[in-house]
N, C-alpha and C positions, 0 to 999 in steps of 0.2 A: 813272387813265390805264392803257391798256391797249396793253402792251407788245408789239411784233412776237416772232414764234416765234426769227427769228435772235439777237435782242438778249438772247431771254430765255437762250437755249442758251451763248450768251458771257460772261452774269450768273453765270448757275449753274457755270461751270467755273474762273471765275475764284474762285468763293466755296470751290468744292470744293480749289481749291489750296490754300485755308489752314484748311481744316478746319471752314469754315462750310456749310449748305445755305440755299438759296431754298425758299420754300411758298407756298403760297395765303395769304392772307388777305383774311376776308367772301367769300370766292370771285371777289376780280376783282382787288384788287393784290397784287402780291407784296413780301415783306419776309427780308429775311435773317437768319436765328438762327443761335445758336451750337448745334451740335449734342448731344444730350445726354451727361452722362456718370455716369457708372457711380464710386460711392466704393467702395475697397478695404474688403473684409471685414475684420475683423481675424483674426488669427493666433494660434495657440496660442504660448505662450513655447516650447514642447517642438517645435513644430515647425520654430523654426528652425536655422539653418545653423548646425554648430561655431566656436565665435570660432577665430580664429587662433593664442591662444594655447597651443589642444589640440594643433596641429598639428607633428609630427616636427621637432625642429629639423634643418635639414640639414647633413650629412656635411662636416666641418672637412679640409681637406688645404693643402700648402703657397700653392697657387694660390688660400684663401679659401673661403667657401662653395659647397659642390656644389649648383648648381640647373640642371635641366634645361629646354633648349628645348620646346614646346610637341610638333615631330616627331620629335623624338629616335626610335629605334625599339627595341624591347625588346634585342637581343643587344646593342648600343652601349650603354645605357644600364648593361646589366652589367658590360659589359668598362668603361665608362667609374668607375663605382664602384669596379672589382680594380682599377685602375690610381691613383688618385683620392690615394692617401696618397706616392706616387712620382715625382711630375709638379709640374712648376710653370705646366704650359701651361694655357690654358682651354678648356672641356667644347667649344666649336667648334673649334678646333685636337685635340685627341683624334678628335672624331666627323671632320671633317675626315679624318684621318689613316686610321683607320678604312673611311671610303669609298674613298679613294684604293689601298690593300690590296685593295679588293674589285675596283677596279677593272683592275688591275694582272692579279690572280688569273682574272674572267671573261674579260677580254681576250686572256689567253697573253701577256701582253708577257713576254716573256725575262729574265732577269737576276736578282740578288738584291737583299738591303734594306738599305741601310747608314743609320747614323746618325751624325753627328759630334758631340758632345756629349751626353751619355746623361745626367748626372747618377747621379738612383737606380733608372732603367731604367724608368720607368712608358710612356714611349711604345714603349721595342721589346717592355715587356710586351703592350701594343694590338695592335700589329702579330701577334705570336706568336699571341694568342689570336685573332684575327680569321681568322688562316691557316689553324689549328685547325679554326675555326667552319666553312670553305670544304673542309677535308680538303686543304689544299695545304700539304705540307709540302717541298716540292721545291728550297726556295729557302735558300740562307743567310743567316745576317742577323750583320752586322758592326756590330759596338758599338765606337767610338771615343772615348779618353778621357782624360785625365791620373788620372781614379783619385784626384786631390790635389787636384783644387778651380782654378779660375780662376788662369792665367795671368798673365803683368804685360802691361795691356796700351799700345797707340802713344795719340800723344798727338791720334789721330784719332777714336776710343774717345768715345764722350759720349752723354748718356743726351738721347735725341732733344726731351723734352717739355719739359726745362726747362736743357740744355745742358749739365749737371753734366758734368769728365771723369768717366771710369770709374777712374781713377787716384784720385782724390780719392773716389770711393762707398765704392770696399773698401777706403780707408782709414779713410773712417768707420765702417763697418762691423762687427758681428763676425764670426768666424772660422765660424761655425756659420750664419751669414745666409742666406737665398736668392742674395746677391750672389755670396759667391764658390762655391758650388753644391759642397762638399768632403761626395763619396761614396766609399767605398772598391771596390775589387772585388769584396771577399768581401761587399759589402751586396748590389752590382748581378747577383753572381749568384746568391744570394738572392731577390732580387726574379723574377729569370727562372726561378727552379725553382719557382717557383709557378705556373705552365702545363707541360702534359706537351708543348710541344714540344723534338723530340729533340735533346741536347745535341749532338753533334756536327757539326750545323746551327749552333752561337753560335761566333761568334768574338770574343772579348775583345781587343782593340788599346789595351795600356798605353801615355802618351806624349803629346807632343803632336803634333799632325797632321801638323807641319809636317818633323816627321823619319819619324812613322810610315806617312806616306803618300808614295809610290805603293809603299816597299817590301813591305807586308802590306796589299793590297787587291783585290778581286775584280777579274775581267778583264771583268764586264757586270752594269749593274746597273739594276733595276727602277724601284726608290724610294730616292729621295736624300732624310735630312733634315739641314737645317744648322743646329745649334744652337751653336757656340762663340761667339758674341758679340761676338768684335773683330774689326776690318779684317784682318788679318792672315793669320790661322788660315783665315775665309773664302776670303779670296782664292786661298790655298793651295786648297782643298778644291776651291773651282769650278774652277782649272785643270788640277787632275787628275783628278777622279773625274766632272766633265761630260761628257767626250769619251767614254766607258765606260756612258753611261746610254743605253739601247734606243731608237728610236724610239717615240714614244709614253710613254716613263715618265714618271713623274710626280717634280718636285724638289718639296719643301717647304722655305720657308725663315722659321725662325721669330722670327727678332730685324728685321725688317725693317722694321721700326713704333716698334722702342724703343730699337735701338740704333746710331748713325750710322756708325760704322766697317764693321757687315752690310751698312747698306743701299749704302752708297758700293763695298763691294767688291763686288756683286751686280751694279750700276750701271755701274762700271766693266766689270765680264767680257762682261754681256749686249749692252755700246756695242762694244767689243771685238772679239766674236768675229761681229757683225752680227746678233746671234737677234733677231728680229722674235716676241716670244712676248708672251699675255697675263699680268700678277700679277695673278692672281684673290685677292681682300683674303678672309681668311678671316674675322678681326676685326685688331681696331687694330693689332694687329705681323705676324700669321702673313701669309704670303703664298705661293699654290700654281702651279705652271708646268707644263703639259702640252708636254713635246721635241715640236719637230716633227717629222714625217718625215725 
């Protein structure tokens, strides 16, 4: 039988979607094949790829194994390393932090860098060296702390994923844990004299926030991070040092994903004071806020 040109045109493209063609056959019907193919050569053993087991293991720090995202870019990826044995945050919350530094820095937003809850300094380590990296050392960066480790905290406190209080963690806990996060100052300035930026730019704020804040704190500030972890302390910190941040600055807030008392005092300030802002999710807890004008 001899097929019309349109029918055949509609044969053939339906066959080419699955990876067959039409031909001739005896020269008047046509018939569908599978197209031909081609067996792999074989390969030298020498030539192929390292098992995995050759491969570096990677860099141990409190926050787990160091593995880098795919864009990572070379200065982050360094600074996220110097920083890496100091930190309990994760390599997106660092690079995170990182850009937001940059952004602060090309933009001219005004003000300096505070942090509330430093631990062993590995994030205003970031910060420091990322400043460095820009040549901007114009800004001060205040590290806020108890220096002692984790406070007692409300019975609003509770660890988001499976409701544990936070009263009952550090009590199971030991003294040494990531829970109650117990750095001294002579570690945290330790930690910071490992970048050349200049000392009389650090402010060390022993205490907790809730006495040490608004008496020893900047009058304008760039980059907010909040890292205390209970309702309390937060709630403190966003009622004083929010009203103080630039237009345009950037807040990070890093317990927002893991512990209910951040996220409720967060919730509460931003219902509060009317902010209409986006939480750009960094990963599972971190969470970032661009002031509005």
């Amino acid at each position: 039988m001899i097929l019309p040109k349109p029918l055949k045109r509609a044969l053939r493209g339906a066959a080419h979607r699955f990876g067959y063609d039409v031909v001739p056959l005896n020269g008047a019907n046509t018939a569908v094949t599978p197209p031909a193919t081609v067996e792999p050569e074989p390969q030298d053993a020498d030539s192929s790829p390292p098992a995995d087991a050759d491969a570096p293991a990677p860099i141990q720090g409190p926050a787990g194994p160091l593995v880098f995202p795919p864009d990572i870019d070379e200065a982050t990826q360094a600074t996220v390393e110097a920083v890496w044995p100091y930190t309990m945050t994760s390599v997106h919350r660092v690079m995170a932090l990182c850009d937001a530094v940059r952004y602060i820095s090309r933009n001219a937003i005004p003000g300096d860098v505070v942090e509330c809850g430093v631990w062993r300094g590995g994030s205003m380590l970031a910060v420091a060296r990322t400043l460095l990296e820009l040549t901007d050392m114009s800004r001060d960066l205040w590290l806020y702390d108890t220096f002692q480790g984790m406070p007692e905290p409300a019975s609003v406190d509770r660890r988001i994923y499976d409701r544990a209080s936070a009263a009952e963690v550090l009590q199971n806990s030991d003294r040494d844990s990531n829970y109650w996060a117990v750095s001294t100052l002579d570690e945290v300035k330790a930690t910071m004299r490992q970048c050349a930026y200049p000392e009389e730019r650090l402010h060390f704020v022993a205490g907790m926030v809730e006495e040490t804040i608004p008496t020893n704190d900047p009058t304008r500030i760039a980059l907010l991070r909040l890292d205390t972890d209970w309702y309390e302390s937060t709630r403190h910190e966003l009622r004083h040092l929010v009203p103080r941040m630039s237009p345009g600055g950037v807040m990070i807030i890093d317990d927002y994903g893991d512990w209910a008392g951040a996220r409720l005092a967060v919730d509460e300030y931003l219902r509060e004071q009317d902010l209409h802002v986006f939480l750009h999710r960094i990963d599972h807890t971190g969470r970032l806020i661009i002031m509005p004008a």
